[in-house]
C-alpha positions in Angstrom: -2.9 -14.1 16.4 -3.1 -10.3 16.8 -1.9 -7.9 14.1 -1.8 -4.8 15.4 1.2 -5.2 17.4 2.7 -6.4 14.5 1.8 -3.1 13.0 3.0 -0.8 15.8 6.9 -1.9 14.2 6.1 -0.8 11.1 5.6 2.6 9.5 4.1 2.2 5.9 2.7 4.0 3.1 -0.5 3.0 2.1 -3.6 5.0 2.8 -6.0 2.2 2.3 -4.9 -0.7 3.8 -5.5 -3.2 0.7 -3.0 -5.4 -1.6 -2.7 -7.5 -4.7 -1.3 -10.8 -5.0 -1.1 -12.3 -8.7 -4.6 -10.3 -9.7 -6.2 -11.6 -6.3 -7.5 -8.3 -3.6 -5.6 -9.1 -0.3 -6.7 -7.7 2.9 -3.5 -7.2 4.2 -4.1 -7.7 7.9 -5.2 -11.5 7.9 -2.3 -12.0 4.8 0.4 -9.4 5.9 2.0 -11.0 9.0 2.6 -14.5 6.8 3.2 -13.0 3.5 5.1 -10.3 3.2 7.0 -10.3 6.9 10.0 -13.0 7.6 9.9 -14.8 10.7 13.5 -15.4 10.7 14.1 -11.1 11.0 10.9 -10.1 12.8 10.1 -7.7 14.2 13.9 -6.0 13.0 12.0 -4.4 10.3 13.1 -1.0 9.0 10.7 1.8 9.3 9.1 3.3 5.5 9.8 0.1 4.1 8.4 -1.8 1.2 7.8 -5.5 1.8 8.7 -8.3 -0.9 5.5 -11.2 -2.4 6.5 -13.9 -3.7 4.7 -12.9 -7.1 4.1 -9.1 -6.9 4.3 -6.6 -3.9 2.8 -3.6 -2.5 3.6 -1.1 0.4 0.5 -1.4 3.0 -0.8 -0.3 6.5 -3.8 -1.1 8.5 -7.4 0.2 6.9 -8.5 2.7 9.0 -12.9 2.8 9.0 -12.8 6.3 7.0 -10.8 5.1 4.5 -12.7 2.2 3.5 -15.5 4.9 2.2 -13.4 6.6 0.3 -13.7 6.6 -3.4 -10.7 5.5 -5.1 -8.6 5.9 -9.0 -7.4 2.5 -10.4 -5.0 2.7 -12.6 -3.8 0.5 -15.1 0.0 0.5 -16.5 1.7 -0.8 -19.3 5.5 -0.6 -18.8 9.1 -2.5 -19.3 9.3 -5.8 -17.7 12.5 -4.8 -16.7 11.7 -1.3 -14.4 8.6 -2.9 -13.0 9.5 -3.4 -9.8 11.6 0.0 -10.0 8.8 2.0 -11.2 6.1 0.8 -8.9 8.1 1.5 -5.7 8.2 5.3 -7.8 5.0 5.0 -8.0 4.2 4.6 -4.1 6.3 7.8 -3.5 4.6 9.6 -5.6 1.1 9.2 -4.1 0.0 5.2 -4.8 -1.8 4.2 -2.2 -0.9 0.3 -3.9 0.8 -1.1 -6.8 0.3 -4.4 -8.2 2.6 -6.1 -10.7 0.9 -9.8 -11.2 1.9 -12.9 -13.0 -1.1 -12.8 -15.0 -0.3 -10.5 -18.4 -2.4 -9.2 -20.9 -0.1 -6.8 -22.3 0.3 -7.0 -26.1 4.5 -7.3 -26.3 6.0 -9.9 -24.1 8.9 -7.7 -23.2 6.1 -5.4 -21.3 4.1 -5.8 -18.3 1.3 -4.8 -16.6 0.7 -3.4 -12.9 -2.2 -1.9 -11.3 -2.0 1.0 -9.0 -4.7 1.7 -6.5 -4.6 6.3 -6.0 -6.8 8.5 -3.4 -9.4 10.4 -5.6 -8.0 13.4 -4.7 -4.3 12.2 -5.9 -3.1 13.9 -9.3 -2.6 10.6 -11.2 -0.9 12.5 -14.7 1.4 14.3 -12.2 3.0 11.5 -9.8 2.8 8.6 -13.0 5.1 11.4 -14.4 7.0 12.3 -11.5 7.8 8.4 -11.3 9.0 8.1 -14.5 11.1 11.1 -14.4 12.6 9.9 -10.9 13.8 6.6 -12.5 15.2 8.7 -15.8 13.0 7.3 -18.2 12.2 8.9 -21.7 8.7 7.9 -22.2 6.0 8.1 -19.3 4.5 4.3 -19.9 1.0 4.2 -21.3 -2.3 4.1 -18.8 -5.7 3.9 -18.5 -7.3 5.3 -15.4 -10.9 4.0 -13.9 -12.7 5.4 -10.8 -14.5 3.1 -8.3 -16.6 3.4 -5.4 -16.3 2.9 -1.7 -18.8 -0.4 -2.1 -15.9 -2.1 -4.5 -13.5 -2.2 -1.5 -16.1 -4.4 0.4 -16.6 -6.7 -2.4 -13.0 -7.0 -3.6 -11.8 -7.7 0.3 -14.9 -9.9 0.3 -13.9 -11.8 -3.1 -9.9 -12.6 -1.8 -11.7 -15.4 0.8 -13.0 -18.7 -0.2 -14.5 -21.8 1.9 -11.6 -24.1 2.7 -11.6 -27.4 3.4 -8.8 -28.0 6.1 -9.4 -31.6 6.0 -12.5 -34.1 5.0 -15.7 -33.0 6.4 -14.1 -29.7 8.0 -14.4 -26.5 6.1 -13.7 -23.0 7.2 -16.5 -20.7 5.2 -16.7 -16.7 5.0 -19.5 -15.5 6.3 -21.0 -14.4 2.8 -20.2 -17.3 0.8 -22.3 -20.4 0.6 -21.6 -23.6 2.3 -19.7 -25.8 0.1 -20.7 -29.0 2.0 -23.8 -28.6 4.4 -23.3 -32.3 6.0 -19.7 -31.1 6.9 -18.4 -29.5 10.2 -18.7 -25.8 8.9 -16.7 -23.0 11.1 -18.5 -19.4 9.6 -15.7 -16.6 9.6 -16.1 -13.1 9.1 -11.7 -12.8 9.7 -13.0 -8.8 10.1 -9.0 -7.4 10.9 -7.2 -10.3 12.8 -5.2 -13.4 11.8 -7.1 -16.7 11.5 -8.9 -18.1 8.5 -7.9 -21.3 7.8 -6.0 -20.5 4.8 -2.5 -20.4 6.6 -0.3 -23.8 7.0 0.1 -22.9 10.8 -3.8 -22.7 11.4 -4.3 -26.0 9.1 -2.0 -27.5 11.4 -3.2 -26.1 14.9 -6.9 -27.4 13.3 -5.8 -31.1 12.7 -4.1 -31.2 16.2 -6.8 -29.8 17.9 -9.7 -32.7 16.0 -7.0 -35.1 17.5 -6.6 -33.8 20.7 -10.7 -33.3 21.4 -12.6 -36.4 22.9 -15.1 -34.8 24.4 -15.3 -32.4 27.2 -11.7 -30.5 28.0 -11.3 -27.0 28.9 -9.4 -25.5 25.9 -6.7 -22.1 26.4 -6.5 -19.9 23.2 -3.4 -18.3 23.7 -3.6 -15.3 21.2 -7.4 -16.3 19.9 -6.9 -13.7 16.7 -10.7 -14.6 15.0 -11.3 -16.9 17.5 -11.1 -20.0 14.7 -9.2 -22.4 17.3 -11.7 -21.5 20.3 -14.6 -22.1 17.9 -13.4 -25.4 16.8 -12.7 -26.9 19.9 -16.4 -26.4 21.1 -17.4 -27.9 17.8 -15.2 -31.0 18.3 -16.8 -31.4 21.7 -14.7 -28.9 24.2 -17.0 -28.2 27.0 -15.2 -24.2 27.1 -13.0 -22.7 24.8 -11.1 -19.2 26.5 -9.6 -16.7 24.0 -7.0 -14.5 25.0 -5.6 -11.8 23.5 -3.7 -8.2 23.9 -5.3 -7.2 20.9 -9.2 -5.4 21.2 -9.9 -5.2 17.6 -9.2 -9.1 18.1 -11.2 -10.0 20.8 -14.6 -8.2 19.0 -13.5 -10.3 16.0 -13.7 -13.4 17.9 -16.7 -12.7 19.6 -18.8 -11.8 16.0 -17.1 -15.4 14.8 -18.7 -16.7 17.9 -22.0 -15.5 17.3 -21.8 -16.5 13.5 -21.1 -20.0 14.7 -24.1 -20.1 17.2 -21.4 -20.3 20.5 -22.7 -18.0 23.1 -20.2 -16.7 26.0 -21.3 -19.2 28.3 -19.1 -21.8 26.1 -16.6 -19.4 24.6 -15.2 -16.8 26.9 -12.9 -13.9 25.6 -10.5 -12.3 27.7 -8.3 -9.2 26.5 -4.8 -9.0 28.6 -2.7 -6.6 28.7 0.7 -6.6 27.6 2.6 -7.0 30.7 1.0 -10.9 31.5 0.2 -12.8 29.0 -1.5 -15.9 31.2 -5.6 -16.0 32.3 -5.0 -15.0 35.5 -7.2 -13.0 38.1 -5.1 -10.2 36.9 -6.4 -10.3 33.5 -9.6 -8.9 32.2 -12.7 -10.1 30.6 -14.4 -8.4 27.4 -17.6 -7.6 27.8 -19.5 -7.0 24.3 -21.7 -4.8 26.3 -19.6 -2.2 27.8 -16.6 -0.1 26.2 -14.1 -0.9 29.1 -13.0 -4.3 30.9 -14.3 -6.0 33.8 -11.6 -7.4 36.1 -12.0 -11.3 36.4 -12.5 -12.5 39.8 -11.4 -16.2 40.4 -10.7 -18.3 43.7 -7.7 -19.9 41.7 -6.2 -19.8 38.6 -7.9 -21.7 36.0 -6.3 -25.0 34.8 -6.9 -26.3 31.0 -7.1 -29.9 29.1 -5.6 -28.3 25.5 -3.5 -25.3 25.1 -2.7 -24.0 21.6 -0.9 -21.1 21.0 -0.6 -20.0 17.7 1.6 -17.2 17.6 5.3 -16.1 16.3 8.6 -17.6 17.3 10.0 -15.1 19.9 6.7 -15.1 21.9 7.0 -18.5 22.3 10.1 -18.5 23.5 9.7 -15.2 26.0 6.1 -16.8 27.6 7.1 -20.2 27.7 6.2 -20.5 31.5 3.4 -18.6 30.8 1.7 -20.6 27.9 2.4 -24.1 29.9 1.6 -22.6 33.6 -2.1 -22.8 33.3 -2.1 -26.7 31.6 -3.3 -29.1 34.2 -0.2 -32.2 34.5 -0.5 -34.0 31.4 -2.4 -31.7 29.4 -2.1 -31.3 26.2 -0.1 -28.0 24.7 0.2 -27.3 20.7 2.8 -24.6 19.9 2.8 -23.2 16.3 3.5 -20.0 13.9 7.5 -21.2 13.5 9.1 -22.4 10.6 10.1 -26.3 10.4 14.3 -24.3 10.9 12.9 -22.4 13.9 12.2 -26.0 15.7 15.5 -26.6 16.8 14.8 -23.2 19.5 11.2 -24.0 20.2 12.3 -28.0 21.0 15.2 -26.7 23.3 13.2 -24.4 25.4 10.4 -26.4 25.8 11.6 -30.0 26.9 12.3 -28.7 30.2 8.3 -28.2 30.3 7.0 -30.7 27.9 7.4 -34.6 27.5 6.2 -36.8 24.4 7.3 -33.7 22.0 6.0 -34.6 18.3 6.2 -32.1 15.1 3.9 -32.4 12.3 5.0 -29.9 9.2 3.2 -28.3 6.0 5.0 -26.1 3.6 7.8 -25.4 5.6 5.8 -24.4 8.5 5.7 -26.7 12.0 3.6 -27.4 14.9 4.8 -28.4 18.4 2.9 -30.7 20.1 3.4 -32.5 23.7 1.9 -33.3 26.9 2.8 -30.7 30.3 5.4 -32.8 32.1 3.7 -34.2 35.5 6.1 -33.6 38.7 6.4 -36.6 41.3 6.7 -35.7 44.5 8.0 -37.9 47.2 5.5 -39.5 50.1 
């Protein structure tokens, strides 16, 4: 699932791009669209805003390349329990680049708390901690310890937040730099790099376990918004003869096709396709990714190609907007797998698809649902 157009409604504060979550490093662009951004209002999502965790919260954007070489000031706070939230949202207008307030506490009363802020180097850290405190009226500037770190830490800290995870028995999804938990298991290597897809979210568990299902052996398999390319990859590896990615996003399609290469899968077997955003369907409009050149090749087809499996993993509106568009290129009978809704968003999802669709199933995980059913096959009269 692509990110950055996700991103493109948001206007955010954060200079570099990283987030904490109960003392774990984020990177917010594989954890930001599922985390901190509600389905049920997206994309209605004020501009300069500061998105709600479930355990702590930060303001964030996308990393840009420079900033991810930049040194950086930690900072650790001590302050009230009770104007933590209030004084970390201070703290991002006055020059955080992140805050952090965690479940875990190690502060030594347990009416106080404490938060980590994440500053540029060249930020002032005495004069916005104290511009904070006086914007919020308090009397004494809370007590803090500042730490400087260098550009490698980012790398290891975004590295550290991913672990191997097993999606079901004998099926592990495994970051590139970490060790293979179970070598005689089906291992899919990720490197997530700055688009959605590791394995760790309910919708990809459940797009995963449809998808071993689904695969005997053979089928032509549609990625409809390939993200990291997890799905397409898995497919092959459960027997798919070709997996096609789609996706509007660049930064995803390079992502998919270093996942590909991680995993072995030359372009031969997995073929990635960047559309634009005015069709969303493989067509002979569309245009193919070439790792070897900076623009795209128009793709040249006798007829439109027809699939086995179709997944599309992607957010509720979409699915409803490119219905036609997800199902059109599904041969009769095929097999389509809709998910990235919540288990109250089926109700809209089940309505606009049983024109298309017969045999309509749900599986659900932590309040997140996946769609399955089979392309409805049209009689015609002799």
């Amino acid at each position: 699932m692509p990110l950055r157009h996700i991103f493109k409604h948001l206007t955010l504060t954060s200079s570099y791009g990283f987030s904490t979550l109960s003392r774990r490093f984020i990177h917010p662009p594989l954890t930001l669209l599922f985390t901190n951004i509600n389905p049920k209002i997206q994309p209605l999502i004020p501009a300069e805003t500061s998105l709600p965790f479930s355990h702590g919260y930060t303001s964030v954007t996308e990393p840009q390349s420079s900033t991810l070489l930049s040194p950086y000031i930690t900072v650790r706070i001590q302050c009230q329990k009770e104007i933590a939230d209030m004084f970390s949202e201070a703290l991002m207008c006055f020059g955080a680049s992140s805050t952090t307030v965690g479940e875990d506490n190690n502060c030594d009363t347990s009416k106080e708390i404490c938060m980590e802020s994440i500053f540029p180097e060249s930020e002032d850290v005495d004069v916005c901690i104290s511009q904070a405190a006086d914007s919020l009226g308090l009397k004494e500037i809370p007590s803090y310890e500042v730490t400087t770190g260098e550009h490698y830490d980012w790398i290891k800290k975004t590295q550290e937040s991913f672990d191997s995870v097993e999606v079901t028995e004998g099926l592990w999804i495994v970051p590139e730099w970490k060790t293979t938990p179970d070598v005689q298991a089906m291992n899919i290597i990720l490197n997530p790099g700055l688009a959605f897809g590791t394995g760790e979210h309910p919708t990809t568990r459940l797009c995963l376990l449809l998808l071993q299902r689904l695969i005997k052996g053979g089928e032509r398999f549609l990625d409809y918004g390939t993200g990291s390319g997890i799905l397409s990859i898995a497919a092959l590896k459960f027997g798919a003869s070709l997996s096609v990615g789609i996706d509007i996003d660049p930064l995803a399609i390079t992502s998919a096709r270093q996942n590909a290469a991680l995993n072995n899968i030359g372009p031969e077997k997995l073929q990635l396709r960047l559309v634009s955003g005015n069709t969303s369907s493989p067509s002979i409009d569309d245009q193919k990714y070439d790792e070897n050149q900076s623009l795209c090749e128009p793709v040249v087809e006798s007829e439109p190609e027809k699939y086995d499996v179709i997944i599309a993993n992607i957010l509720l509106n979409p699915l409803l907007e490119l219905a036609d568009d997800i199902v059109s290129p599904a041969e009769p009978g095929a097999a389509i797998g809709l998910s990235g809704i919540l288990s109250d968003q089926l109700p809209d999802i089940i309505d606009r698809y049983s024109p298309l669709l017969d045999n309509i199933s749900v599986s659900e995980m932590d309040d997140w649902a996946c769609l399955s059913g089979t392309k409805k096959i049209i009689l015609t009269g002799s």
